[in-house]
C-alpha positions as CSV (number, residue, x, y, z in Angstrom):
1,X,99.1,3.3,89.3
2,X,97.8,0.3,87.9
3,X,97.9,-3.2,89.7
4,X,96.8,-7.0,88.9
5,X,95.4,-9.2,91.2
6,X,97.3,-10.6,93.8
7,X,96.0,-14.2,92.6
8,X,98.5,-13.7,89.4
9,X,101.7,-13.7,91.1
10,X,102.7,-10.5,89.7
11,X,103.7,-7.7,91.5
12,X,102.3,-4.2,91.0
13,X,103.8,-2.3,87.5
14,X,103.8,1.6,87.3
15,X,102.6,2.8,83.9
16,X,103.5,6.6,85.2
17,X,104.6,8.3,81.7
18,X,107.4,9.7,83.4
19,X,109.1,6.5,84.4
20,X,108.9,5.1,81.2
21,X,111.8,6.5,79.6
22,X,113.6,6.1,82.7
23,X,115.5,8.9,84.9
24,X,118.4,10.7,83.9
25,X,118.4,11.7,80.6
26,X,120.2,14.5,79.3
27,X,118.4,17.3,77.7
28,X,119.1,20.7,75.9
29,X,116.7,23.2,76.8
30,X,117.0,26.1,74.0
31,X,115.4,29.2,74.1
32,X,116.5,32.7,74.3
33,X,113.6,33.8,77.2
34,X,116.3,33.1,80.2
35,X,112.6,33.2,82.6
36,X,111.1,30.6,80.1
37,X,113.8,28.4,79.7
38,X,114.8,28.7,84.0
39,X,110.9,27.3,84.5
40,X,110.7,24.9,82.4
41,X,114.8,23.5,83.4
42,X,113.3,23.6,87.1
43,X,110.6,21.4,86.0
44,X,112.5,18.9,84.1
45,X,115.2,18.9,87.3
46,X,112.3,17.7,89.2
47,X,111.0,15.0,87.0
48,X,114.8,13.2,87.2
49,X,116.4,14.8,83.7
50,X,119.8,16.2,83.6
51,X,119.2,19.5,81.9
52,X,121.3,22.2,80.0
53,X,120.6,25.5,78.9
54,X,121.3,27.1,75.6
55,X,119.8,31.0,74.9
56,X,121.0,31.2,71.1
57,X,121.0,28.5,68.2
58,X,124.9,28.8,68.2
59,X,125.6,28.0,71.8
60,X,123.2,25.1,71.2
61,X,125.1,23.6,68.1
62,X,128.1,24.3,70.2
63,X,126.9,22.7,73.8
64,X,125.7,19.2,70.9
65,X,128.7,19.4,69.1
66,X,130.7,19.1,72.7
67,X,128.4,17.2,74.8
68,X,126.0,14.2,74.5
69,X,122.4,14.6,74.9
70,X,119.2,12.4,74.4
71,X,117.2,15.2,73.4
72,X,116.6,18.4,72.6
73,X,113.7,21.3,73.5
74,X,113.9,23.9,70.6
75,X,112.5,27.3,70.4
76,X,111.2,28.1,67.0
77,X,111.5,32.4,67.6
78,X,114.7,33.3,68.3
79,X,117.0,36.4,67.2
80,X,119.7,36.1,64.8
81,X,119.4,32.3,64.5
82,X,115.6,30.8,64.7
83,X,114.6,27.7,65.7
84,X,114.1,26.4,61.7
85,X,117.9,26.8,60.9
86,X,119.2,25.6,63.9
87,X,116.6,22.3,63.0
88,X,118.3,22.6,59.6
89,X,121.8,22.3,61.3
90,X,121.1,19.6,63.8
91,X,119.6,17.0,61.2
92,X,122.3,17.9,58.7
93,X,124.9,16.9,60.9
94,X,125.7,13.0,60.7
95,X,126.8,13.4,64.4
96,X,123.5,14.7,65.6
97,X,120.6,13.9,63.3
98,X,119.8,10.9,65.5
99,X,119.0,13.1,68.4
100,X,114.7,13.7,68.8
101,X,114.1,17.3,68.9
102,X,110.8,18.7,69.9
103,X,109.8,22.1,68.9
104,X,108.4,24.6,71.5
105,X,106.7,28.0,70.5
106,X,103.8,30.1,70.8
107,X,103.1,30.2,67.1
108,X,99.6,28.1,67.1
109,X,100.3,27.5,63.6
110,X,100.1,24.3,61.7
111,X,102.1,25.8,58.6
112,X,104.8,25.9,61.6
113,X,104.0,22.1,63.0
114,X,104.3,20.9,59.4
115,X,107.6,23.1,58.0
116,X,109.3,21.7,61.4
117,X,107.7,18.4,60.8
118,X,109.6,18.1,57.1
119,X,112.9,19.5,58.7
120,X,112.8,16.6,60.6
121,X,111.3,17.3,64.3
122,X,110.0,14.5,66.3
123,X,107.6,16.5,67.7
124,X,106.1,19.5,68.7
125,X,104.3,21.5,71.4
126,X,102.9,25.2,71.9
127,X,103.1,27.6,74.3
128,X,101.9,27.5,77.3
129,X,102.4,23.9,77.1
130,X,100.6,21.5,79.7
131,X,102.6,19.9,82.5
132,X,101.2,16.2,81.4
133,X,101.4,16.9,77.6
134,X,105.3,17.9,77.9
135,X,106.0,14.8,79.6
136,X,104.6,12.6,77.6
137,X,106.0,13.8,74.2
138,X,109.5,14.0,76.0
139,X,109.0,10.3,77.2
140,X,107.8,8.9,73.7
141,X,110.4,10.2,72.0
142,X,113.2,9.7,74.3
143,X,111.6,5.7,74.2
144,X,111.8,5.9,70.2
145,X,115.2,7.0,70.4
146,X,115.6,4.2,72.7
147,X,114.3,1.7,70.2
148,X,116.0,3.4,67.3
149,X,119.1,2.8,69.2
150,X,118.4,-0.7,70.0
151,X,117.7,-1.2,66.6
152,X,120.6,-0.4,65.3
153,X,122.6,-1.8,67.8
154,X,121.3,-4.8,66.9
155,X,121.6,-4.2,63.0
156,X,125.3,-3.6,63.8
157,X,125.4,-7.1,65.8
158,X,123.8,-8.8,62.6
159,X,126.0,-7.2,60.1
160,X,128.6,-8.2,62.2
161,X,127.4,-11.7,62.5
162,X,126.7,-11.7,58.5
163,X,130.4,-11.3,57.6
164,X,131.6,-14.0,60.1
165,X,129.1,-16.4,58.5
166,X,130.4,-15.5,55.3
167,X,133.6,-15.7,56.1
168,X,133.5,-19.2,57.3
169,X,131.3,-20.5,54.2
170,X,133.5,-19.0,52.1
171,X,136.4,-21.0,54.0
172,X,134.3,-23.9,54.0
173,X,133.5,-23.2,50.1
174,X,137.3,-23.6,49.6
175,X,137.7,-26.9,51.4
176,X,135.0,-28.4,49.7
177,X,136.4,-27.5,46.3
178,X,140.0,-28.7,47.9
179,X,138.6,-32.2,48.1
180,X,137.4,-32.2,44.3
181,X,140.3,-34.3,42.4
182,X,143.2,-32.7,40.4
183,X,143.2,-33.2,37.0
184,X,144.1,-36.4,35.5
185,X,146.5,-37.0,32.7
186,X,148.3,-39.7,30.6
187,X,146.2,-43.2,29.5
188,X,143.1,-41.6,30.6
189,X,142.4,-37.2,31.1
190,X,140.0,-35.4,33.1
191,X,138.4,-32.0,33.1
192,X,135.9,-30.4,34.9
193,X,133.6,-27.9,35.9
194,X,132.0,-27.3,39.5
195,X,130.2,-23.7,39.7
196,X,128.1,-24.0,43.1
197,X,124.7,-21.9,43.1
198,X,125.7,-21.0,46.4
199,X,128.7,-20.3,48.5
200,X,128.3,-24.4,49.5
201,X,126.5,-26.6,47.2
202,X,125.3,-30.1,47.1
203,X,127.0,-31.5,44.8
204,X,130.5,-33.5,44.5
205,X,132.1,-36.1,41.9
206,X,135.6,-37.9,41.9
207,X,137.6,-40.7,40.2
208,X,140.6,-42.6,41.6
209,X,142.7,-46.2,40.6
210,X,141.0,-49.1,42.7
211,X,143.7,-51.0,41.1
212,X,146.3,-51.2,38.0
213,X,142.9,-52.0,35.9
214,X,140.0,-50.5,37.2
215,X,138.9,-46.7,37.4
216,X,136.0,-45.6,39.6
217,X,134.0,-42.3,38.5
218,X,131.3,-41.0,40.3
219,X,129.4,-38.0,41.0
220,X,126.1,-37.1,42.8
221,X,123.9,-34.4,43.7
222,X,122.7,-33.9,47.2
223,X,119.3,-32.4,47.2
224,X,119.3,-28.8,48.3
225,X,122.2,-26.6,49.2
226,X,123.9,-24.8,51.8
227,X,125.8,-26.2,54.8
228,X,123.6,-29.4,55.5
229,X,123.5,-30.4,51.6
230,X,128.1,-29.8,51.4
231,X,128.1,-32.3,54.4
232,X,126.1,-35.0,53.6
233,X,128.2,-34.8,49.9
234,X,130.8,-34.6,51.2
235,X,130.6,-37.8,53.8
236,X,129.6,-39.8,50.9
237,X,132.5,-38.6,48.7
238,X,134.7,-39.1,51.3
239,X,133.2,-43.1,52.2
240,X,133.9,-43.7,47.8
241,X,137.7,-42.2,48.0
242,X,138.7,-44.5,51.7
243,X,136.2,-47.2,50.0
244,X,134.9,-47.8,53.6
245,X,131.8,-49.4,52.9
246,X,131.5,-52.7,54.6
247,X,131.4,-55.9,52.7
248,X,131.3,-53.8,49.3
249,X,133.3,-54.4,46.0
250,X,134.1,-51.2,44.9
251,X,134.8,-52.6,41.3
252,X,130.8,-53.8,41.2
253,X,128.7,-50.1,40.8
254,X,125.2,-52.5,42.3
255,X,127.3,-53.0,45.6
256,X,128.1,-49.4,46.5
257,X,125.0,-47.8,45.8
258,X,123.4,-50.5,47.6
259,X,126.2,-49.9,50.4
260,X,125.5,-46.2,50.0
261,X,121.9,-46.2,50.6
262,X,122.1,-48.1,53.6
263,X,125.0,-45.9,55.3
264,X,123.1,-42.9,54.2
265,X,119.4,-43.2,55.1
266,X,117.2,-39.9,55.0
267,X,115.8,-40.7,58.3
268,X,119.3,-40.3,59.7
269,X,120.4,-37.2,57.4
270,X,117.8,-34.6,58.2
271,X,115.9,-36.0,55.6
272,X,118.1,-35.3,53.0
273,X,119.0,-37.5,49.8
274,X,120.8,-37.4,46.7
275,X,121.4,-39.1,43.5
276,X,124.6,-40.9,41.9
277,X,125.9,-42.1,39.0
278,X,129.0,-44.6,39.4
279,X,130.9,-46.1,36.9
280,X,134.0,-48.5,36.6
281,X,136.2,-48.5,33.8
282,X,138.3,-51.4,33.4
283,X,141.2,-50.1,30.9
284,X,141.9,-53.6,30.1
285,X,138.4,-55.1,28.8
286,X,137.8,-51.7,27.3
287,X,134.6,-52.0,29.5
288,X,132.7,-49.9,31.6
289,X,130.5,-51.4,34.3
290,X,128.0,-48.7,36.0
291,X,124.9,-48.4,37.6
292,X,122.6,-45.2,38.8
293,X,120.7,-44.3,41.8
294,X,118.0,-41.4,40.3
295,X,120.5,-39.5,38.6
296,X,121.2,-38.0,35.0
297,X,122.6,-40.9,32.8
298,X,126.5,-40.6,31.8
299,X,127.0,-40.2,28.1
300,X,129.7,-42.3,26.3
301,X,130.3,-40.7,23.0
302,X,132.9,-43.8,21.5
303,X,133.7,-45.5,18.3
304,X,136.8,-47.5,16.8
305,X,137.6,-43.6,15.7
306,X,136.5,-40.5,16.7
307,X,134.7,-39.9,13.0
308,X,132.9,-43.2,13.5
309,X,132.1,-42.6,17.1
310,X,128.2,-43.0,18.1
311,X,126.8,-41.4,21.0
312,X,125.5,-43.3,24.0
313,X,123.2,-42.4,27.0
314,X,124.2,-45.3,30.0
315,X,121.1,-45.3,31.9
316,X,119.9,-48.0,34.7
317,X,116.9,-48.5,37.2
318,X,117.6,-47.0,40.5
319,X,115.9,-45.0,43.3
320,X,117.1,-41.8,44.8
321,X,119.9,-43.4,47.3
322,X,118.8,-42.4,51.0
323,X,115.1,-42.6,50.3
324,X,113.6,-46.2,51.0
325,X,116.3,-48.9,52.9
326,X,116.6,-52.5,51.4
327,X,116.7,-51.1,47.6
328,X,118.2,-53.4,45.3
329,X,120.5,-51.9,42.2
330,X,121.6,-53.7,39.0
331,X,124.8,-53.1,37.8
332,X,125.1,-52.4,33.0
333,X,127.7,-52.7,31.0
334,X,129.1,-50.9,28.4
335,X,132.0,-51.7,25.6
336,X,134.1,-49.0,25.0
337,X,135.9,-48.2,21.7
338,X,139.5,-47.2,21.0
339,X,138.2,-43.7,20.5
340,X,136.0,-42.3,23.9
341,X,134.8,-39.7,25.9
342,X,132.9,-39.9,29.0
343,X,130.7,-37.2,30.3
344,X,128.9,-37.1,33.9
345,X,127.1,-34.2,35.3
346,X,124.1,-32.9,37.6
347,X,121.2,-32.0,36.1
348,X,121.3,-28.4,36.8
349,X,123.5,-28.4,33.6
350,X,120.3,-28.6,31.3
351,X,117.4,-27.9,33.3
352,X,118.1,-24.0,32.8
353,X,115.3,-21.4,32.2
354,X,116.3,-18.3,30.3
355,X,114.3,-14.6,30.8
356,X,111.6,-15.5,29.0
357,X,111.0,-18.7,31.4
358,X,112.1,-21.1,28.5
359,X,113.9,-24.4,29.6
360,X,116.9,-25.7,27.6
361,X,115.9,-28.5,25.5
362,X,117.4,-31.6,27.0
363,X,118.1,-32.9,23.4
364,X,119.7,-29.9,22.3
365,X,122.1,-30.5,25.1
366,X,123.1,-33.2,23.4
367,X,124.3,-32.2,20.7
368,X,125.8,-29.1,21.9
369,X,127.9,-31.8,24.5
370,X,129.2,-33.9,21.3
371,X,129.2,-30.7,18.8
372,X,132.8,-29.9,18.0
373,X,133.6,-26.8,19.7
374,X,134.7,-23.4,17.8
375,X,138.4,-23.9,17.1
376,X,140.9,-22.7,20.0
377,X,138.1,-23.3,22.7
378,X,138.6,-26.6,24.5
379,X,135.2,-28.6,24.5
380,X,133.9,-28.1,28.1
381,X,134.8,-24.3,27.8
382,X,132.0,-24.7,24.9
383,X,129.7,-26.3,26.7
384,X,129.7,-23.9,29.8
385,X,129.7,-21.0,27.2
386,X,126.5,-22.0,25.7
387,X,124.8,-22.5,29.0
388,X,125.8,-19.1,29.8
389,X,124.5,-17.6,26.7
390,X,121.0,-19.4,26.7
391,X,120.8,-18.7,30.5
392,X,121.8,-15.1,29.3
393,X,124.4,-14.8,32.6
394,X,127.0,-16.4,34.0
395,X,124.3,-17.4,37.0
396,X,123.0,-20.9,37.6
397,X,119.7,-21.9,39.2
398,X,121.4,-24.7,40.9
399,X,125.1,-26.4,41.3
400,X,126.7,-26.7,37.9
401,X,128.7,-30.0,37.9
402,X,130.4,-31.2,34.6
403,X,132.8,-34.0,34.2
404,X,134.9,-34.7,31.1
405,X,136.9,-38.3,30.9
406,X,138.5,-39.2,28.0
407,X,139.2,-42.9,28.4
């Protein structure tokens, strides 16, 4: 009996070997000496255990197969079936391999230890075995099981919890690909691509009418992913569809990032940020009006005709929106032929790395974006095709966020 000091608080804790696996445990006793296995059943009896008796290694497999026990006392000589195949059974059975068996004999043999050892004994002891050496194997393997079974227990409560998680970010997945807009068709068309790098992603984009003239396109990148980075995306998405930015023309790009990055400060949002690009066509002037807030510039490729088209990078100044309050945006313009076609996406479109850690050349990009595609293969199909392929699988390092408008 140990104690501590009375000035602790504590009251006095029993570290007797034969509490420690706790009282009541049921254990097979097998042996085919009905005087040895009598003795050492009256012993357990005494130290609390619940114990059976089986004199042959089929009556044991029997009594295991029919009853539950948290252990089991093997004899290694015994007629007709010995000790070893009755091991053998025990831990080939899915039923009882969890079960600790200790092996008991008076072969002082280590050949023995170590054959029962690789069958798959916890433990083992020879006769005559000590009083205080029996119980202490029996407790530390009757604990093991006990944390084996914890263990598990609480594997199965993890894998349980697992699939509920997924289940609800896959639900959650779905909504947030729900909110992305339906294609659009007639004066101007859309297409797009949105392949998240995980279940929930960070980023989102959208266009809608703010009136008979003026079309707003956007899309942004939230940093990070996962349930925190969807969120934030999508509150900002939703704040550009209802346009519910205070004081804010939604036809001058300056105003809602500036709007944006007030509503959305880090400091408020866990710390997290993102980047825009926002653009306003006005189908009238043939003009688009945009500005940028850290994000990959839209491309206009547009020309009187699509053979006289030129390619165009919009770019303007603009800090991360989230990041610093008080930052001021300019809004560009941008004349727009009769032939166009405007493309917006995140850049984990072209910062890929292939298997032999090369990036994608950001200029190569380019030209693969305004490259007529192969014939019968529309041109965003293209351009996800040859991601793919220089990636060398259809697997992203981040969100992969394409937009297609042909004004």
């Amino acid at each position: 009996m140990s104690e501590v000091a009375p000035s602790s608080g504590l009251k006095a804790v029993s570290t007797t070997p034969a509490r420690l696996a706790g009282t009541g445990a049921r254990l097979l006793v097998v042996d085919d000496d009905c005087m040895n296995s009598a003795l050492l059943s009256e012993r357990l009896h005494l130290e609390g255990y619940v114990v059976e008796v089986a004199n042959d290694g089929q009556t044991a497999l029997d009594k295991l197969g029919a009853e539950t026990f948290e252990l089991v006392l093997l004899d290694i000589v015994m007629p007709d079936m010995d000790g070893y195949d009755v091991l053998k059974k025990i831990k080939a059975d899915p039923k009882l391999q969890d079960i600790p068996v200790i092996m008991i004999s008076g072969l002082d043999d280590l050949n023995s230890v170590a054959r029962c050892i690789e069958i798959g004994a916890d433990d083992y002891l020879p006769k005559p075995y000590k009083p205080v050496l029996l119980q202490a194997r029996i407790n530390a393997c009757l604990e093991k099981k006990q944390l084996r079974e914890q263990e598990q227990k609480m594997y199965r409560a993890l894998v349980e919890s697992q699939k509920h998680l997924a289940a609800e970010l896959n639900e959650a997945a779905e909504y947030v690909i729900s909110l992305l807009p339906p294609p659009m068709t007639g004066e101007v068309t859309t297409e797009w691509c949105f392949i998240p790098s995980t279940q929930l992603g960070g980023d989102s984009f959208g266009y809608h009418w703010l009136d008979e003239e003026n079309l707003a396109i956007y899309l942004l990148d939230v940093c990070g992913h996962g349930v925190g980075a969807a969120l934030l995306s999508i509150s900002a998405m939703n704040v550009l569809r209802a346009q519910s930015l205070a004081n804010t023309d939604f036809r001058d790009p300056a105003q809602v990032l500036m709007g944006l990055n007030e509503a959305f400060q880090m400091d408020r949002q866990n710390n997290m940020y993102f980047t825009i690009w926002y653009g306003v066509f006005n189908k009238k002037k043939r003009e688009i009006s945009y500005a940028r807030g850290g994000h990959p510039p839209a491309v206009l490729v547009t020309g009187e005709t699509k053979e006289t088209s030129e390619r165009i990078e919009l770019k303007s100044p603009g800090l991360v929106v989230g990041t610093m309050a008080g930052v001021i945006y300019r809004s560009k313009r941008q004349a727009v032929g009769k032939y166009a076609e405007l493309f917006l996406f995140s850049d984990g479109v072209y910062e890929l790395t292939n298997s032999e850690e090369r990036m994608w050349d950001y200029q190569k990009f380019l030209e693969t974006l305004t490259a007529e595609p192969p014939e019968g293969q529309k041109r965003l199909d293209h351009i996800v095709a040859s991601a793919k392929a220089f990636r060398g699988s259809g697997n992203f390092e981040d969100d992969y966020s394409f937009l297609r408008i042909v004004l």
